[in-house]
MARVONU-353230 format. One record per residue: residue number from 1; residue in one letter; x, y, z of N, C-alpha, C in turn. Coordinates in pm, whole numbers, always signed. Layout:
N
{NUM; "A"; {X; Y; Z}; {X; Y; Z}; {X; Y; Z}}
...
% end
This chain:
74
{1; "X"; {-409; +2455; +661}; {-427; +2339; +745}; {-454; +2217; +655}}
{2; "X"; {-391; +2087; +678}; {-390; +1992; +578}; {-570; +1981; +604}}
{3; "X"; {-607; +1877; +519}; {-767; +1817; +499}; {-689; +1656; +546}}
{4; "X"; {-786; +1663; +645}; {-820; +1507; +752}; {-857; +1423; +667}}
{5; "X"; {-808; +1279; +628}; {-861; +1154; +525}; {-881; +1083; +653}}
{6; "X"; {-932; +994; +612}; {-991; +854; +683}; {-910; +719; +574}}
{7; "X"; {-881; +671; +687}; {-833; +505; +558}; {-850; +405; +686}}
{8; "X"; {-880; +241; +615}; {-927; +111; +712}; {-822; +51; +563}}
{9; "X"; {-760; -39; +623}; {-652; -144; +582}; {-768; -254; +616}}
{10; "X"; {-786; -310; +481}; {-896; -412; +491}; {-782; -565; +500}}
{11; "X"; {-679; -527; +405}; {-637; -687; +389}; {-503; -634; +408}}
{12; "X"; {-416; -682; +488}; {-293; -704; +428}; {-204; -778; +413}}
{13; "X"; {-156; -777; +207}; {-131; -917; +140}; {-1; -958; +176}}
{14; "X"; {+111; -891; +185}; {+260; -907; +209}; {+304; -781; +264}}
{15; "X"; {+417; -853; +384}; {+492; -765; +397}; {+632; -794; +311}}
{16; "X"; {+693; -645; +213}; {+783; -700; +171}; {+962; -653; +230}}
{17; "X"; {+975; -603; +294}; {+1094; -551; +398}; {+1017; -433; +544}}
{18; "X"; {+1123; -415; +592}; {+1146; -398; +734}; {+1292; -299; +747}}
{19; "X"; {+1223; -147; +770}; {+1350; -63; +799}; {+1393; +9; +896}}
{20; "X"; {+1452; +141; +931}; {+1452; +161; +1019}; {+1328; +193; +1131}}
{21; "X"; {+1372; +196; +1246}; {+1249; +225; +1399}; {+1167; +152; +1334}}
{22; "X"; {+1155; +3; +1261}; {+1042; -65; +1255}; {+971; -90; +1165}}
{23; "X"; {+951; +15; +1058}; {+864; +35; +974}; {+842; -59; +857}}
{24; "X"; {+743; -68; +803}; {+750; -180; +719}; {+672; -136; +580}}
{25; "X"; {+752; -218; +464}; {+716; -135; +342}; {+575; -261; +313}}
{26; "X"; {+461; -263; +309}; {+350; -349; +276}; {+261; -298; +150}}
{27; "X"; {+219; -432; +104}; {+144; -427; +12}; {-28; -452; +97}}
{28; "X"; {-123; -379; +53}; {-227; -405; +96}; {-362; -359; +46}}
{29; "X"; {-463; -382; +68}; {-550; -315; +27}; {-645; -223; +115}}
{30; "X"; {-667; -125; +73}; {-683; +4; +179}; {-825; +82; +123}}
{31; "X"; {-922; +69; +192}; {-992; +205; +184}; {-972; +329; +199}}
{32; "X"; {-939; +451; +159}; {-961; +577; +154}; {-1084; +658; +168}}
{33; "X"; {-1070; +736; +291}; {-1208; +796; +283}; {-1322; +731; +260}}
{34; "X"; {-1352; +639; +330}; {-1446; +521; +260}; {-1514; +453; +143}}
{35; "X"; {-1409; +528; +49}; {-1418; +460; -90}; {-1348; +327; -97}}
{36; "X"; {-1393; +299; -267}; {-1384; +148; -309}; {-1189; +112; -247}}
{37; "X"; {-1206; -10; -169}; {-1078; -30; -155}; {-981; -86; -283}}
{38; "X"; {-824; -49; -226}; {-778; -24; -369}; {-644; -74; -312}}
{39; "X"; {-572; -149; -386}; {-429; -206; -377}; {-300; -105; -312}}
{40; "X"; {-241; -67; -228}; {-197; +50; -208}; {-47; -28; -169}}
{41; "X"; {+96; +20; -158}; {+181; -38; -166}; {+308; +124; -90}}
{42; "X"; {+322; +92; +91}; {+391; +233; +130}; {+447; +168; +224}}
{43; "X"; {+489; +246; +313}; {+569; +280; +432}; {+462; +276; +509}}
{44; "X"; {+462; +172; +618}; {+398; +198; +746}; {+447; +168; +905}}
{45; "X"; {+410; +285; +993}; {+464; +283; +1114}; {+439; +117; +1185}}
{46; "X"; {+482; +67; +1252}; {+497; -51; +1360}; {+345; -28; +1349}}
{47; "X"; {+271; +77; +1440}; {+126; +63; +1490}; {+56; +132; +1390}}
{48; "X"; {+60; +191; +1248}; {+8; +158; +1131}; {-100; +275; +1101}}
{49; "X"; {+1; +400; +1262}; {-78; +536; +1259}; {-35; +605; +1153}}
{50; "X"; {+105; +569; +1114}; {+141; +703; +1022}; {+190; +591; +950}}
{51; "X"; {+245; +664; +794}; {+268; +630; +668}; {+345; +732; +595}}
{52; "X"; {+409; +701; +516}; {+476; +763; +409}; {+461; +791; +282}}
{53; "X"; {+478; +796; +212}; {+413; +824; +67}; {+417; +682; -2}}
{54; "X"; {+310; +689; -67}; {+300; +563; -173}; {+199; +570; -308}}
{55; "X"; {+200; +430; -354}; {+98; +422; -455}; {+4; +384; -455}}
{56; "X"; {-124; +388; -442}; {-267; +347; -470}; {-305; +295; -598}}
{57; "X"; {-356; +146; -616}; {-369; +91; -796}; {-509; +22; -771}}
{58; "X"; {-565; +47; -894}; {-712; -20; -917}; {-648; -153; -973}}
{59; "X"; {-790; -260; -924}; {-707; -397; -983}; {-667; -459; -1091}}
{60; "X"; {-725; -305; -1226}; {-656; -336; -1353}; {-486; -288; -1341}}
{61; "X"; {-460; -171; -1254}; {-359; -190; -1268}; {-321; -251; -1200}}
{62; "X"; {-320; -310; -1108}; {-203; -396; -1028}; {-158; -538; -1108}}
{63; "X"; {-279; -573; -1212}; {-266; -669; -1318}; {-166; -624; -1426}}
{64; "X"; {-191; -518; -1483}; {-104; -453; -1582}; {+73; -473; -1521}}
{65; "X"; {+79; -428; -1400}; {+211; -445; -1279}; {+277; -550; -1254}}
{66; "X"; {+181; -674; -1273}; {+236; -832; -1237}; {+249; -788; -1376}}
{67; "X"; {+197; -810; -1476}; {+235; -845; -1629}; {+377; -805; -1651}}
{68; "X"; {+398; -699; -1623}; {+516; -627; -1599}; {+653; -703; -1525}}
{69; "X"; {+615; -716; -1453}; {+707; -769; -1366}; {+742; -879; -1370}}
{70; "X"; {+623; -999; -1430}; {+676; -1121; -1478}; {+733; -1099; -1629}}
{71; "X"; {+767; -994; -1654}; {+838; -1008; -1756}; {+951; -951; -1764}}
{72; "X"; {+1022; -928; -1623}; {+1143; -848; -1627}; {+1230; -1003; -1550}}
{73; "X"; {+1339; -983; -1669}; {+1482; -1090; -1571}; {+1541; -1035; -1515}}
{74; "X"; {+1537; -1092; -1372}; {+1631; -1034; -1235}; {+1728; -1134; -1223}}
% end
């Protein structure tokens, strides 16, 4: 039987697309289990019950990530 988490979406910073039945890929910051909230970046349903797999980043990395990214030419 899976183990039950708890998560509260404290902020959320951008949405960055919109796919099928609705869903939307967002960046946000999320408590887990009522730990320290943490930058998290997934798939979420319209009403924000269910989710898909994603990444969870502490705010060194999400810094390390912009560094990154402002340094790639698109």
């Amino acid at each position: 039987m899976p183990k039950e988490f708890k998560f509260e979406i404290k902020k959320t910073l951008c949405v960055l697309s919109e796919g099928s039945k609705n869903w939307t890929k967002e960046l946000n910051v999320v408590s887990w289990n009522d730990g320290e909230p943490k930058y998290d970046l997934r798939d979420w349903s319209p009403d924000h019950e269910k989710m898909g797999k994603g990444i969870t980043l502490s705010a060194e990395e999400l810094v390390a990530l912009k560094g990154c990214l402002n340094s790639i030419e698109i």
